[in-house]
C-alpha positions as CSV (number, residue, x, y, z in Angstrom):
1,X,58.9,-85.6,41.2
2,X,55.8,-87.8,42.2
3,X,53.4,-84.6,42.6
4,X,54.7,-83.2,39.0
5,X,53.9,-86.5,37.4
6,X,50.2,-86.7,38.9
7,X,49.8,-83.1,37.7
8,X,50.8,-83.5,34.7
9,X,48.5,-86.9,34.3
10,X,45.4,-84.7,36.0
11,X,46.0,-81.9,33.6
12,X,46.1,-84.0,30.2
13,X,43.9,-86.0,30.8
14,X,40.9,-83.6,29.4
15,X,42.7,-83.3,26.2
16,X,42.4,-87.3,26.2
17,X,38.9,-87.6,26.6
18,X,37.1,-86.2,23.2
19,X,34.3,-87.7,21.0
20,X,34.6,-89.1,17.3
21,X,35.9,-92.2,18.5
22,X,34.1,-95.2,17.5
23,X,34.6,-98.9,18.2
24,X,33.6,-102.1,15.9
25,X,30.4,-103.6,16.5
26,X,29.0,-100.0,17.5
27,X,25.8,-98.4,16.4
28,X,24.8,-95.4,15.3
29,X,21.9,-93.0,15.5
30,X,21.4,-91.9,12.3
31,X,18.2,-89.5,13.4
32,X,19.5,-88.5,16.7
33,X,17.2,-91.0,18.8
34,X,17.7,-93.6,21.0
35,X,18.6,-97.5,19.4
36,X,18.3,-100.8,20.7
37,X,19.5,-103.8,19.3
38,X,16.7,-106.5,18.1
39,X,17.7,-110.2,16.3
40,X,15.6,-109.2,13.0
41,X,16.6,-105.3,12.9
42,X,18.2,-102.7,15.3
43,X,15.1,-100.1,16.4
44,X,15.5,-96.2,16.7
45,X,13.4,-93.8,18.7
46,X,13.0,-90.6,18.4
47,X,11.3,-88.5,20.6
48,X,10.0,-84.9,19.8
49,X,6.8,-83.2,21.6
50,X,4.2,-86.5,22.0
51,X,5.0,-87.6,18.8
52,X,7.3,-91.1,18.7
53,X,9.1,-92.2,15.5
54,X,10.7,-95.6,15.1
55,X,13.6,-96.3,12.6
56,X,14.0,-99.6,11.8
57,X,17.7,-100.2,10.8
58,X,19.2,-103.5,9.1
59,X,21.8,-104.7,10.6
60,X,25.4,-104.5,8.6
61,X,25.2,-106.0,5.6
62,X,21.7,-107.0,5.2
63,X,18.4,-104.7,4.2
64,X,15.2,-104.3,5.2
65,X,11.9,-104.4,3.3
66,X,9.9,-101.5,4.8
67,X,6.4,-102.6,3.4
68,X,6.8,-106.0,5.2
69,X,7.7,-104.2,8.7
70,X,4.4,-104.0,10.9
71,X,4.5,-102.6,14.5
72,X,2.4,-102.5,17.3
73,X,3.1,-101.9,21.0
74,X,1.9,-100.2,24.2
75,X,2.8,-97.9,26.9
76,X,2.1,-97.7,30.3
77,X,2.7,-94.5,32.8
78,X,3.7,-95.7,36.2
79,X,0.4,-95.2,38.0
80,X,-2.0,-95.5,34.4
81,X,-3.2,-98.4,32.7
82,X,-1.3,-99.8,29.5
83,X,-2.8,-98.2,26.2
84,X,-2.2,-99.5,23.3
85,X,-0.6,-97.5,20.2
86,X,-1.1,-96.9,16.8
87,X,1.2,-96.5,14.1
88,X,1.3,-94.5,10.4
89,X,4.1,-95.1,8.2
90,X,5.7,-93.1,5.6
91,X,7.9,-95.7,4.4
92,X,11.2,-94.6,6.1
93,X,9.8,-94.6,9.6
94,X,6.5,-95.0,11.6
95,X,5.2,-92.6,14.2
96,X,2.7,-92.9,17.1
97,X,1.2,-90.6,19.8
98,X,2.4,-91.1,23.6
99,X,0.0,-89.8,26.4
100,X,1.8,-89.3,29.2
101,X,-1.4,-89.1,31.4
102,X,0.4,-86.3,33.6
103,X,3.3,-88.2,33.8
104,X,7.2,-87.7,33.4
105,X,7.7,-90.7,31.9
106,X,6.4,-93.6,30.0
107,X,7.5,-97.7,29.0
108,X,7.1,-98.2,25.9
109,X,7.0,-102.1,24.6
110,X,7.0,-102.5,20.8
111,X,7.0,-105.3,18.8
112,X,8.1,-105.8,15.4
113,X,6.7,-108.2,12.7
114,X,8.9,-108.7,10.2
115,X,8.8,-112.3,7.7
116,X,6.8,-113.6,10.1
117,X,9.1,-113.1,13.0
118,X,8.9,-111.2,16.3
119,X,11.4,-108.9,17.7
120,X,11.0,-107.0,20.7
121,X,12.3,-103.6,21.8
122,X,11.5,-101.8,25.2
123,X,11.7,-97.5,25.0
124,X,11.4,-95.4,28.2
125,X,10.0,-92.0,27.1
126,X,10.1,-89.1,29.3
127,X,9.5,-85.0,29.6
């Protein structure tokens, strides 16, 4: 009886286990990237080619004045020197170029100016 109840525990528990679940309090992607949570705004990064887009996102119930958002920020390849990064905006997001100096990977440390405060968000970019 015990070994038909642990089968039948193993063998549903697949079924069980399926995405569209979400919990209070969680966040969400809305471009398909990566976000981190920040005190003025929640960040998202999206990473396609060497091109690096960051979404700021309000958090619930409050909005964001995109002209007043400034970023700036630098990344660093584990044996290369920090370089610093430029960013264009096109009001909705603002993109930057990552060399990965032959690399796999990169840190990424961005900071946000927004009404005079500071928030900061650390990416890891890889191939």
């Amino acid at each position: 009886m015990k070994m038909l109840f642990v089968a039948a525990l193993l063998l549903t528990s697949p079924v069980l286990a399926h995405e569209g679940h979400e919990l209070p309090g969680q966040l969400k992607a809305t471009h398909g990237g990566l976000i981190k949570t920040g005190k003025q705004m929640n960040m998202e990064m999206v990473y396609t080619g060497d091109t690096v887009r960051f979404y700021p996102q309000p958090h619930p119930g409050e909005t964001i004045d995109m002209a007043q958002v400034k970023l700036s920020g630098s990344s660093k390849t584990p044996k290369g020197k920090p370089q610093t990064l430029s960013f264009t905006s096109d009001g909705k997001s603002f993109s930057t170029r990552v060399d990965l100096q032959g690399s796999y990977r990169a840190d990424l440390d961005i900071k946000v100016d927004y009404e005079n405060k500071i928030d900061q968000f650390k990416f890891l970019v890889e191939k």
